[in-house]
C-alpha positions in Angstrom: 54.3 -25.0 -50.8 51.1 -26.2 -49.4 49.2 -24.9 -46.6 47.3 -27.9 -46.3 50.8 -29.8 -44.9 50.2 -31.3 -41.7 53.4 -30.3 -40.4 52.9 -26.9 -41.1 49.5 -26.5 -39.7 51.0 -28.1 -36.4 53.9 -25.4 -36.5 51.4 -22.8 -37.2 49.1 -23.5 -34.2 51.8 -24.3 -31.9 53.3 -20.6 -32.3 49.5 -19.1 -31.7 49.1 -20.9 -28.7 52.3 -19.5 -27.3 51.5 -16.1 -28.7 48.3 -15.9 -26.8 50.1 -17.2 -23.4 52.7 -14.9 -23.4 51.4 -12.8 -19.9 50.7 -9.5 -19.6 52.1 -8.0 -16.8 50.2 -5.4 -14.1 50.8 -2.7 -12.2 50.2 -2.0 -8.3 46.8 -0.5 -7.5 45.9 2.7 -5.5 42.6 2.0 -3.7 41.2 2.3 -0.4 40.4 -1.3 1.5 38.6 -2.7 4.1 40.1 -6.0 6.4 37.6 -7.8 7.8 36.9 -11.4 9.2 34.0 -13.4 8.2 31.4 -15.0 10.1 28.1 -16.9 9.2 25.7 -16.3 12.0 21.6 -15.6 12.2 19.1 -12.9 13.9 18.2 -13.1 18.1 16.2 -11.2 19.5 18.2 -9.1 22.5 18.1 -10.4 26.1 16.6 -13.7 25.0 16.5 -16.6 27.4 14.9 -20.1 27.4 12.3 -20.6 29.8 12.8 -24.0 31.9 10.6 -25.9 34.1 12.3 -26.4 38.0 9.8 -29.7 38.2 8.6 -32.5 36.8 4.4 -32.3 35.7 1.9 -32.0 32.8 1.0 -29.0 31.0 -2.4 -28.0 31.7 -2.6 -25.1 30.3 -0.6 -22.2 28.1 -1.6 -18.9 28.9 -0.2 -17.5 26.4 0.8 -17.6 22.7 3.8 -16.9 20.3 3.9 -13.5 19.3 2.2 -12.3 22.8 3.7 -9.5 24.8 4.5 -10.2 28.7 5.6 -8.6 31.3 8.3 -10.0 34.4 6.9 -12.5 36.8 3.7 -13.0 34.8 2.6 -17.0 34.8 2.9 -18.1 31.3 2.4 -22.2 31.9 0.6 -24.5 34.7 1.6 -27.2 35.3 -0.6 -30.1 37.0 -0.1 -30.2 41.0 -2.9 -33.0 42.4 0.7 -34.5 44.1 2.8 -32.0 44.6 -0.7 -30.1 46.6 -1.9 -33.3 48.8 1.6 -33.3 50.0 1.3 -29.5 50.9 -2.4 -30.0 52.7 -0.4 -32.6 54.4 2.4 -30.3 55.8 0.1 -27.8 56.4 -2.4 -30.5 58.7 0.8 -31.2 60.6 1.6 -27.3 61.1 -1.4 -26.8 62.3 -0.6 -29.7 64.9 2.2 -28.8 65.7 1.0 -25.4 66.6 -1.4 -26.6 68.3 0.6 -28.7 71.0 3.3 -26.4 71.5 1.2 -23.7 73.9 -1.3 -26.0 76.0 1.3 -29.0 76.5 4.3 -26.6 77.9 1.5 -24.2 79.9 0.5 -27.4 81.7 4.1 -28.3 82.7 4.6 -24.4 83.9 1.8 -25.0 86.0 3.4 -28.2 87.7 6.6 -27.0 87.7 5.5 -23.7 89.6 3.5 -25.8 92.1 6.9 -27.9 92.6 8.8 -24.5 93.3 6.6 -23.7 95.9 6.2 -26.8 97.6 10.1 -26.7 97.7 10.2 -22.9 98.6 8.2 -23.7 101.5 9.8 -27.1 102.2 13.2 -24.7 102.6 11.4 -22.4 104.8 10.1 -25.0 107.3 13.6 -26.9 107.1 15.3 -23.7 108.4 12.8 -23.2 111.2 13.0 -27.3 112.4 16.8 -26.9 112.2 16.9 -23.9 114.6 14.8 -26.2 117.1 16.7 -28.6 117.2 19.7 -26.3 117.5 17.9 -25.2 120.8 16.8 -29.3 121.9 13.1 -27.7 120.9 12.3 -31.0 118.9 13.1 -34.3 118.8 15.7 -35.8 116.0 13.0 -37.7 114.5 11.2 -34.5 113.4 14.2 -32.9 111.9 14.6 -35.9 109.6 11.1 -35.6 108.6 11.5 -32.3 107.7 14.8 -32.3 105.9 13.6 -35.4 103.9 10.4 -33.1 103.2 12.6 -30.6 101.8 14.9 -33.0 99.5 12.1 -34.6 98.2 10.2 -31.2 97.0 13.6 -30.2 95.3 13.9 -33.1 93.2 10.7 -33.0 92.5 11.0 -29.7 91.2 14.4 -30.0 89.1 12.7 -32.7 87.6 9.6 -31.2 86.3 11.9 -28.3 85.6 14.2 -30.5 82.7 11.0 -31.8 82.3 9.6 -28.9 81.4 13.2 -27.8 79.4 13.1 -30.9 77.3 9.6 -30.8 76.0 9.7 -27.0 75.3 12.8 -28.2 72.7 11.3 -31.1 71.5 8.0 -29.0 70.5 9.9 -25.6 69.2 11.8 -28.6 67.1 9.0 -30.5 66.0 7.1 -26.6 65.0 9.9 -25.7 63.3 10.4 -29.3 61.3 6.9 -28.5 60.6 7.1 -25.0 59.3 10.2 -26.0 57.1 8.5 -28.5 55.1 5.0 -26.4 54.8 7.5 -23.7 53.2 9.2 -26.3 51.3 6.1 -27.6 49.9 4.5 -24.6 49.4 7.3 -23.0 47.5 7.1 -26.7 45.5 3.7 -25.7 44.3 4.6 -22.4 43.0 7.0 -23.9 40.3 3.9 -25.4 39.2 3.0 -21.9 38.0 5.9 -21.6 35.4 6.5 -17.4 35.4 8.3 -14.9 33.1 11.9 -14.1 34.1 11.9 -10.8 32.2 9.5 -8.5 30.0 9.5 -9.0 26.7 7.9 -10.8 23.3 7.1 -14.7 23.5 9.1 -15.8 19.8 8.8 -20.0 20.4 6.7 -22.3 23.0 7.9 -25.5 22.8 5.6 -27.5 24.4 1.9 -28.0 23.9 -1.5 -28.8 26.5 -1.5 -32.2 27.9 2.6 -32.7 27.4 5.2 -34.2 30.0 7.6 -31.7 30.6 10.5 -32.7 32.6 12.6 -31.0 35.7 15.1 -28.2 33.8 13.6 -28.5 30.3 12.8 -25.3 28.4 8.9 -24.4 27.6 9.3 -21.3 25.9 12.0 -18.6 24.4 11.7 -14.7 25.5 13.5 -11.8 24.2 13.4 -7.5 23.5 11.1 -7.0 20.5 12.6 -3.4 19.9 16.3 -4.7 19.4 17.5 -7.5 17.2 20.9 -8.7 17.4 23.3 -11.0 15.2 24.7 -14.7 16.7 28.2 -15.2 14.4 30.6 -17.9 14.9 33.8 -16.7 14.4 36.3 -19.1 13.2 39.7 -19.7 15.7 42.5 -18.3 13.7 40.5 -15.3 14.0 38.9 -14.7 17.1 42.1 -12.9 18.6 41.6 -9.7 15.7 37.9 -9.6 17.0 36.9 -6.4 19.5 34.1 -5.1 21.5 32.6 -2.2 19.5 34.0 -3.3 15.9 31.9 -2.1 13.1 30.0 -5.1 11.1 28.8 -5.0 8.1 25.9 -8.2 7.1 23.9 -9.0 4.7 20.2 -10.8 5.7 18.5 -13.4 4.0 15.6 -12.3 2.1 17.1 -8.6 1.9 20.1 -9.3 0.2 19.8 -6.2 -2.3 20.9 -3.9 0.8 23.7 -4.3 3.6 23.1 -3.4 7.4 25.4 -2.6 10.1 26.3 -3.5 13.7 28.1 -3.1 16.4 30.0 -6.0 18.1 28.3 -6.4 21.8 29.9 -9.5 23.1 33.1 -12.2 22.7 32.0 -15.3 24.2 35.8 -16.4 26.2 35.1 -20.2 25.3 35.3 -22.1 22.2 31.8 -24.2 21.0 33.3 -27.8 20.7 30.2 -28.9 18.1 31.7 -26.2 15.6 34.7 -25.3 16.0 34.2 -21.2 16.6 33.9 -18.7 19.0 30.5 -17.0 19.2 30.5 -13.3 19.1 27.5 -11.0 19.5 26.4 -8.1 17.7 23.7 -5.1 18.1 22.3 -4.0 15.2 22.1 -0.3 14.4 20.1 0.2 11.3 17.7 -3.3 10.7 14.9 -3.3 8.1 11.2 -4.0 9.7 10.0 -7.6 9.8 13.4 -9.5 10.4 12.6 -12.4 12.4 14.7 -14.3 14.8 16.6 -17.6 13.3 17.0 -15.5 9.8 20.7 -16.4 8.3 23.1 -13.4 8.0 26.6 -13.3 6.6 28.8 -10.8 8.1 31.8 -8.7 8.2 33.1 -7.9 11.1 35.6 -4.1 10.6 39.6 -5.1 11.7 40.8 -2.0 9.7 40.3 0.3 7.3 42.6 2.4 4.8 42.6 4.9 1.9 44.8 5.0 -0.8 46.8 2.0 -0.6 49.6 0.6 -2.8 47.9 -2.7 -3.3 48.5 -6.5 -5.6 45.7 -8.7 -6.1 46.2 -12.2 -4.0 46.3 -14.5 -6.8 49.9 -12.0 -7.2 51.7 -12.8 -4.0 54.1 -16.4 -3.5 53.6 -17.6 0.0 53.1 -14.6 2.0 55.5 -12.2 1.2 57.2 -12.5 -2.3 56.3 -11.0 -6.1 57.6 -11.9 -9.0 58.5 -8.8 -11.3 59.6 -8.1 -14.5 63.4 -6.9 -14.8 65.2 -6.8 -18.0 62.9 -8.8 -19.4 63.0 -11.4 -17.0 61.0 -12.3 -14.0 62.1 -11.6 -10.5 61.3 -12.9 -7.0 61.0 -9.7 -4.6 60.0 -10.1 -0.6 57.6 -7.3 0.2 56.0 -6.0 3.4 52.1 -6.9 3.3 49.7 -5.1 5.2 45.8 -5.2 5.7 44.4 -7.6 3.3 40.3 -7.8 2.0 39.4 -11.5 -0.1 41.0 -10.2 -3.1 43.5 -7.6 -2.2 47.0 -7.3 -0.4 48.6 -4.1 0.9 51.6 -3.6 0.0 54.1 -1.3 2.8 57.2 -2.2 1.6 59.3 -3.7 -1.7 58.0 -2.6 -4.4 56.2 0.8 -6.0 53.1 1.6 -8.4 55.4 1.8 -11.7 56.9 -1.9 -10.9 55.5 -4.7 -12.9 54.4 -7.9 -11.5 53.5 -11.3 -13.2 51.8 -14.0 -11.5 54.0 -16.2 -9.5 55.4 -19.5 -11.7 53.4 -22.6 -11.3 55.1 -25.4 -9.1 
């Protein structure tokens, strides 16, 4: 019989190929594991905040540079004020004027409305006398009348410089304080000219350079705690529930990928960022090599739960999320299980099967 028949050779191959298919089954695992949820995020510096500008103006001048140290309230930009400071001088001229008018206009009115009160005081006084003649037929009628006319005239006179008197005292004490309002306006105006620090800390990013427009609310510079670094993740939504304060994370920075750092989650921001989808969480970092550098990318792990000696299957093992196929009497049967805590590759198992079952990879649909 030749070897060289096609048939033959076709028979031959086709029974090493199924040979070398047949599957090999496996055994469940004892080994400690680790859940955790992934998150992309990159290095901040802690306490940072974004500078902004309350008003529109050129910058005329940076007083300081990236990299510098400041200190709260410090002025770190100034901005140019020609406008916004002719319209202060203004306010102030008109202050002054103000101030000026309200003592020697209303002391002038006192001084007629006093003489008015005594002309009527002693108007009153003669009236009672004149009316006690004529009581007696002392005087004639005529003189009476002159008197009591005397005496109504002096007290309108005097009611009248009185409101007089009244009105302008409000209208001034108005006008003064109209005055002082928009001198305090103006003058707290020009001191957003002089753009100051919010807090200490390092200056990582200006954004802005001498001689550019910088408009009302935009940001000049970013400021944050040189002695802490923290981690920005984004946290995808099926996950965010499993995340806590405190949880243990485990990252890896860019450019020192050949070690792994840890952190603390600080913060769970309650709102979800439209742009991408995820929740940003917040994390201090507790051992950080020197020279990291705010904006570096980081992957991390955040901790959910962590166990030794677990009965575990690989993941590539399991059919849906709870079934195993395993090999009884030389056949392969599907068995639910109770999963567990779960890593990228491994499945705890707490339920269905043991260590001495044998599994085979689920059949292919």
């Amino acid at each position: 019989m030749s070897y060289k028949n096609p048939f033959y050779i076709a028979l031959v191959a086709l029974f090493i190929a199924s040979c070398g298919s047949k599957e090999t089954p496996i055994k469940p695992e004892t080994k400690s594991m680790t859940e955790a949820v992934y998150a992309s995020g990159e290095i901040i510096p802690a306490g940072n905040y974004k500078l902004y500008s309350l008003v529109d103006g050129v910058l005329m001048k940076k007083l300081i540079a990236e990299g510098d140290l400041i200190t709260a309230g410090q002025t770190l930009f100034e901005l140019d004020a020609d406008v916004q400071e002719f319209r202060r001088a203004n306010s102030q001229q008109s202050y002054n004027t103000a101030e000026q008018n309200y003592g020697p206009l209303l002391d002038e009115l006192s001084l007629q409305m006093q003489s008015a009160e005594n002309r009527y005081k002693q108007d009153s006084i003669n009236f009672i006398r004149y009316d006690n003649l004529r009581k007696n037929d002392a005087i004639a009628a005529i003189e009476f009348d002159k008197a009591k006319l005397l005496l109504q005239n002096s007290r309108n006179e005097y009611l009248l410089i009185k409101k007089r008197y009244t009105r302008t005292k409000n209208q001034l004490s108005l006008e003064l304080n109209n005055a002082k309002t928009l001198l305090n306006i103006n003058e707290s105006d020009r001191s957003k000219y002089n753009i100051k620090a919010l807090d200490g800390g390092k200056v990582y990013e200006i954004y802005k350079e001498n001689g550019e427009l910088i408009r009302r609310y935009e940001p000049v510079a970013m400021i944050g705690n040189p002695k802490q670094m923290e981690i920005k993740m984004m946290v995808e939504e099926e996950d965010i529930s499993k995340i806590k304060i405190g949880q243990e994370v485990v990252i890896k920075i860019d450019g020192f990928t050949d070690k792994v750092y840890k952190a603390k989650v600080k913060s769970i921001y309650p709102s979800i960022n439209k742009q991408e989808q995820a929740f940003r969480v917040d994390a201090i970092l507790t051992d950080a090599p020197e020279n990291i550098y705010p904006g570096q990318s980081v992957e991390a792990n955040i901790i959910l739960n962590q166990k030794k000696d677990v009965l575990c299957v690989p993941k590539n093992y399991i059919q849906g999320k709870d079934t195993v196929w395993v090999m009884k009497n030389n056949e392969k049967t599907a068995v639910k299980i109770n999963p567990g805590i779960s890593d990228i590759e491994w499945v705890e198992i707490l339920s269905g099967i043991n260590k001495n079952d044998e599994l085979v990879k689920p059949p292919k649909k």
